[in-house]
C-alpha atoms as one frame of an Amber mdcrd trajectory, in Angstrom:
protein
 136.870 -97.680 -58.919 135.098-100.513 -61.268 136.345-100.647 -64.466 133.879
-100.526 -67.176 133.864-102.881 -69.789 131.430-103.210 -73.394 128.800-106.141
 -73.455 127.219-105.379 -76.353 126.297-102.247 -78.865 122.944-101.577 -79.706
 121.679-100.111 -82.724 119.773 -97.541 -80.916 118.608 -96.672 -77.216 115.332
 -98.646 -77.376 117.341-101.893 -77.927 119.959-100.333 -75.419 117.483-100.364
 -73.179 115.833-103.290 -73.506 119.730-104.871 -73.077 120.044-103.080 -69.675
 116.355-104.183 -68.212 117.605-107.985 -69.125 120.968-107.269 -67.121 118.751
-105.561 -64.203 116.591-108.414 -63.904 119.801-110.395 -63.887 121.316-108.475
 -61.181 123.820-106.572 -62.957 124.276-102.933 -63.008 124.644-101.697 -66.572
 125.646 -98.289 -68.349 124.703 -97.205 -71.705 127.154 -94.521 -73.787 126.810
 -93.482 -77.074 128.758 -95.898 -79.703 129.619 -93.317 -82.081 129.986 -89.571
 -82.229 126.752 -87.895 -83.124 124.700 -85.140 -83.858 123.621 -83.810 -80.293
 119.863 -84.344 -82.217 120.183 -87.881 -83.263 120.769 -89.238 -79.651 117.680
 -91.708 -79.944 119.064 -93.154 -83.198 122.770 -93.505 -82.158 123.854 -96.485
 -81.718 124.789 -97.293 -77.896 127.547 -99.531 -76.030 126.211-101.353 -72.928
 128.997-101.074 -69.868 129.136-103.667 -67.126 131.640-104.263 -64.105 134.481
-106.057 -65.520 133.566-108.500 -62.835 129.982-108.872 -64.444 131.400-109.334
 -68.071 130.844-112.929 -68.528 127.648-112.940 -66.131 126.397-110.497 -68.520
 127.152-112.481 -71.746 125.454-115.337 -70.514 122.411-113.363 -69.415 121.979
-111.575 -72.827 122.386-114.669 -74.426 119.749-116.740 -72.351 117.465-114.214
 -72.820 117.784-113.220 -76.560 118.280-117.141 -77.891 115.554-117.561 -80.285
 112.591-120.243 -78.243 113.295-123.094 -81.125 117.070-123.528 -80.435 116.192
-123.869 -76.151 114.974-127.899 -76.824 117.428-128.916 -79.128 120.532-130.806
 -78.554
């Protein structure tokens, strides 16, 4: 069995979400679990930890932050 391993935490599902379609379209397989313990209510405001393959952990850091770098920082030196 793959180990599971924490990419990033998200303050809620939609930016969970919007994590694992970036990973997707990267090619790696993502999981999302809840970051804290919760009211069984309050599951779209809980924050979440993306889970990648420990195989896909740097892959994954590199995709999330080649994707999320603001567009100024890309031309400069």
């Amino acid at each position: 069995m793959t180990r599971l391993v924490q990419v990033a935490v998200a303050g809620d599902i939609t930016e969970a979400e919007e994590i694992r379609t970036i990973l997707r379209d990267a090619g790696i397989v993502a999981e999302l679990e809840s970051a804290v313990e919760h009211h069984p209510r309050d599951v779209e405001d809980a924050p979440q930890k993306v889970l990648v393959a420990e195989s896909e952990l740097e892959a994954a850091q590199n995709a999330i932050e080649a994707l999320t770098e603001p567009d100024e920082l890309l031309g400069e030196s």
